[in-house]
C-alpha positions as CSV (number, residue, x, y, z in Angstrom):
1,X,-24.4,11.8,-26.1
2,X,-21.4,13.6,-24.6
3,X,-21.8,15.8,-21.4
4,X,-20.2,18.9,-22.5
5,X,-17.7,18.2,-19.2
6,X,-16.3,15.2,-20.9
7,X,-16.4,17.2,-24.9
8,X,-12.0,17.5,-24.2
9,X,-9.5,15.2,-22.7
10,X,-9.3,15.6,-18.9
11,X,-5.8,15.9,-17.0
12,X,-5.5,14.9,-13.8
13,X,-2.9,16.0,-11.3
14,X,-4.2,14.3,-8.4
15,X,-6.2,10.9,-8.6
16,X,-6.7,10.9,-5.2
17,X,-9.3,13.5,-5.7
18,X,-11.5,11.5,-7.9
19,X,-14.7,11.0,-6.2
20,X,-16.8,9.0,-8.1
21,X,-15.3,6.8,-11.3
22,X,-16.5,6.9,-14.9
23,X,-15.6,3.5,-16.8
24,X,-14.1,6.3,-19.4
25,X,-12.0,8.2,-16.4
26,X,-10.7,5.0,-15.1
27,X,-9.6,3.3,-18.3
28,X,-7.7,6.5,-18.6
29,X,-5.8,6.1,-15.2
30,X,-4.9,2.6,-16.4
31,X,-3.9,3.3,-19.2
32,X,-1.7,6.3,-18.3
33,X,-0.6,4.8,-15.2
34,X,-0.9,1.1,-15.0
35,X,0.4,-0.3,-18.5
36,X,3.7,1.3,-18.0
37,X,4.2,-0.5,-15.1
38,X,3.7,-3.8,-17.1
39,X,0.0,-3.9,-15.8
40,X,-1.6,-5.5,-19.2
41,X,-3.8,-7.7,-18.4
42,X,-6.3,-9.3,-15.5
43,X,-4.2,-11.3,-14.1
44,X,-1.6,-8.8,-13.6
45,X,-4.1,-6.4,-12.5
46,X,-4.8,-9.1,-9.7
47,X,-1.1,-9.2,-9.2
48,X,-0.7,-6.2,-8.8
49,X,-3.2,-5.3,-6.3
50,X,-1.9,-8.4,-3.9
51,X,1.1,-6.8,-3.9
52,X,-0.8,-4.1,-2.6
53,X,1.1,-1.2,-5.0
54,X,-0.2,2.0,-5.1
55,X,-4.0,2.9,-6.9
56,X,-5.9,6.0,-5.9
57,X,-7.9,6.1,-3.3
58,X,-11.6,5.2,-4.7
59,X,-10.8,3.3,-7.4
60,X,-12.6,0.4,-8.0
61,X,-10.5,-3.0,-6.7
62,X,-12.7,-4.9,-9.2
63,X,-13.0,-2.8,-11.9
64,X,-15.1,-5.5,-14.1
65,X,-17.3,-6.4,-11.6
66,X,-18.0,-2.4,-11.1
67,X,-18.4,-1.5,-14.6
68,X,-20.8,-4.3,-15.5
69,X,-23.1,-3.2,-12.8
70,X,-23.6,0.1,-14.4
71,X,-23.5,-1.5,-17.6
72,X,-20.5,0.3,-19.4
73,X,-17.8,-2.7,-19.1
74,X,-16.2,-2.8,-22.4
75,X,-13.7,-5.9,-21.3
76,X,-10.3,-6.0,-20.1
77,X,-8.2,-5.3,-23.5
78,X,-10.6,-2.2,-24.0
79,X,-9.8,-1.1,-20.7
80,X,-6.5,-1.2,-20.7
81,X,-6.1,-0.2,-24.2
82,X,-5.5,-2.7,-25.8
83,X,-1.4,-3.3,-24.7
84,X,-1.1,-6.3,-26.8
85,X,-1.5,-4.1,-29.9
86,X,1.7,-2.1,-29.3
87,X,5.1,-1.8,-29.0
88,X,6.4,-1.8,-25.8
89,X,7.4,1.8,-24.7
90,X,10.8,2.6,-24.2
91,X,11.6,4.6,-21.2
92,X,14.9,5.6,-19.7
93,X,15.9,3.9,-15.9
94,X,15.5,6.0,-12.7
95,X,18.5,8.0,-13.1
96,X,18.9,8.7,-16.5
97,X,15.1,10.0,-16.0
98,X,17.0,11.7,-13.2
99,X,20.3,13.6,-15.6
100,X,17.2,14.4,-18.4
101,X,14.5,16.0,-16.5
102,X,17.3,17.9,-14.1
103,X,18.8,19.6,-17.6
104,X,15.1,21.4,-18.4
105,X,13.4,23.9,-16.3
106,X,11.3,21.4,-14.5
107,X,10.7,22.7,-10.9
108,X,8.2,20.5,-9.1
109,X,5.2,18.2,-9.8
110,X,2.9,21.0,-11.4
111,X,5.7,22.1,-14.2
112,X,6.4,18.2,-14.9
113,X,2.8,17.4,-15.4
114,X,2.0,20.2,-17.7
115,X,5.5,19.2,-19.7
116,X,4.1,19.6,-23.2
117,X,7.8,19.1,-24.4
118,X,8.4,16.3,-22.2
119,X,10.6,13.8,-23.6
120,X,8.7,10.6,-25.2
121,X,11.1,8.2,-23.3
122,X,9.9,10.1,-19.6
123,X,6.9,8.4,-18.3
124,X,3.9,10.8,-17.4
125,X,3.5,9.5,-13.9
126,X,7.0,8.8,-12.7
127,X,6.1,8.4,-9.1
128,X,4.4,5.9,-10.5
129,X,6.4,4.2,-12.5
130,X,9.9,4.2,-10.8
131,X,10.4,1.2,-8.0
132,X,13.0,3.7,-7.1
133,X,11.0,6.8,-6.7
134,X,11.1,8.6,-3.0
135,X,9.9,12.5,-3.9
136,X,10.1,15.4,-6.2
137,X,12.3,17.0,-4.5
138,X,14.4,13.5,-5.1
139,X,13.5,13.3,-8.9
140,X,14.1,17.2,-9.5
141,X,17.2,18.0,-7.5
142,X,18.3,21.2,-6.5
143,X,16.2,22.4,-9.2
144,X,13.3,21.8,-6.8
145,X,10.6,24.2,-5.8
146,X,7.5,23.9,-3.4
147,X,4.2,24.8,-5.7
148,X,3.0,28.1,-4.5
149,X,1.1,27.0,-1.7
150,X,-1.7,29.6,-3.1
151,X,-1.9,26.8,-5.9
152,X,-3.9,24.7,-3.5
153,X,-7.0,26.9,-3.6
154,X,-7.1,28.0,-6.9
155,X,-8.5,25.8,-9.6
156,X,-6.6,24.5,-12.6
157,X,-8.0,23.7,-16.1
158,X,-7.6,20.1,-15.4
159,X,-9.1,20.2,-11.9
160,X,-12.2,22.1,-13.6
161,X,-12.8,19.5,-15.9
162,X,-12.8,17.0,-13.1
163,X,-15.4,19.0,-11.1
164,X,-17.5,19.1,-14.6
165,X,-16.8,15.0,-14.6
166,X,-17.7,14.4,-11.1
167,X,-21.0,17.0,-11.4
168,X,-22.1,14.8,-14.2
169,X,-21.4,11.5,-12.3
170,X,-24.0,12.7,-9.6
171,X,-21.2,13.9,-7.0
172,X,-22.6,16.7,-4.4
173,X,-20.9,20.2,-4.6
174,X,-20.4,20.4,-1.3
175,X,-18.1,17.4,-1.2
176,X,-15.9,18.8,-4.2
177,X,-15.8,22.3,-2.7
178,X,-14.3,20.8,0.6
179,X,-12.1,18.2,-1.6
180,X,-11.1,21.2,-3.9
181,X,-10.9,23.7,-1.3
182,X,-12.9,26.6,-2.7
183,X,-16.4,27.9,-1.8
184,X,-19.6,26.0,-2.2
185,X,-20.3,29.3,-4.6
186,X,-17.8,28.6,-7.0
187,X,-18.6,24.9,-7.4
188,X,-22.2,26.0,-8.1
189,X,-21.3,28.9,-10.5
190,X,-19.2,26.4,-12.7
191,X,-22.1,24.3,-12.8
192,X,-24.7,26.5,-13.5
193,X,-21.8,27.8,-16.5
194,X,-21.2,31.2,-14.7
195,X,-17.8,29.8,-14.3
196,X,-14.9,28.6,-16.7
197,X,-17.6,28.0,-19.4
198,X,-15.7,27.6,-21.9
199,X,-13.6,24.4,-20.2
């Protein structure tokens, strides 16, 4: 059965705030994050970690290992979503991402990450995905603004539905409160339902 926290898809702006991975949360990272980088299978998830490139902070190094011990493994084709299965995505180099994404209204991280428009041949993650990649400020030009710095203590719909995610995976609210940056109060009201009930 579903937690209600986990009943829509969960977006994720930050990875680095994850806490405590889900076998469903961390397919999703790979999937979203890895595969476009050519990441398809174990080896190349081995490969990829020797060459000591870029995975958020708690994720598990050995995800297989991990997973089996809490006994929601699913194998390596399930996890990374099946890659064989599709056509390789086409997406444009570096700086034809650069002449697209420069021609919209696209002013920092926040606006490209809630992109519902965005361009199939963008990748979601592109400081991911670009070898190239230095900063936002880079990709987006003089287009470029800081996020409202007030941004940083309010909560989003996608970081509520992580702090519903990392309630149900046992994580304490005083740890998201400090990693979130809000009150102890208003991690407890969204888990009692007081709060954003309806995410």
């Amino acid at each position: 059965m579903n937690h209600p926290a986990m009943s829509k898809p969960i977006e994720v702006s930050n990875w680095d705030v994850v806490l405590q991975w889900s076998y469903s949360l961390a397919r999703k990272y790979a999937i979203d994050c890895l595969v476009p980088l050519g990441v398809t299978s174990a080896r190349k998830f081995d490969a990829y970690k020797r060459a000591q490139k870029k995975l958020p902070r708690r994720f598990p190094r050995i995800p297989d290992e991990y997973f089996k011990r809490k006994g929601t493994w699913k194998g390596w084709p399930d996890f990374l979503g099946y890659p064989e299965h599709k056509k390789s995505r086409y997406y444009l180099s570096y700086f034809d991402a650069l002449r697209v994404t420069r021609s919209y209204d696209i002013h920092n991280s926040k606006d490209y990450i809630r992109w519902k428009d965005r361009p199939g041949t963008l990748p979601s993650r592109p400081e991911y995905f670009y070898k190239e990649w230095k900063s936002w400020k880079d990709f987006l030009g003089s287009g470029y603004q800081s996020p409202d710095p007030r941004h940083y203590t309010k909560l989003s719909i996608a970081d509520v539905r992580i702090i519903k995610h990392q309630l149900n995976m046992g994580v304490p609210g005083v740890i998201l409160a400090r990693t979130f940056k809000v009150s102890e109060m208003q991690i407890s009201r969204i888990k009692r339902g007081e709060n954003w009930n309806d995410i």
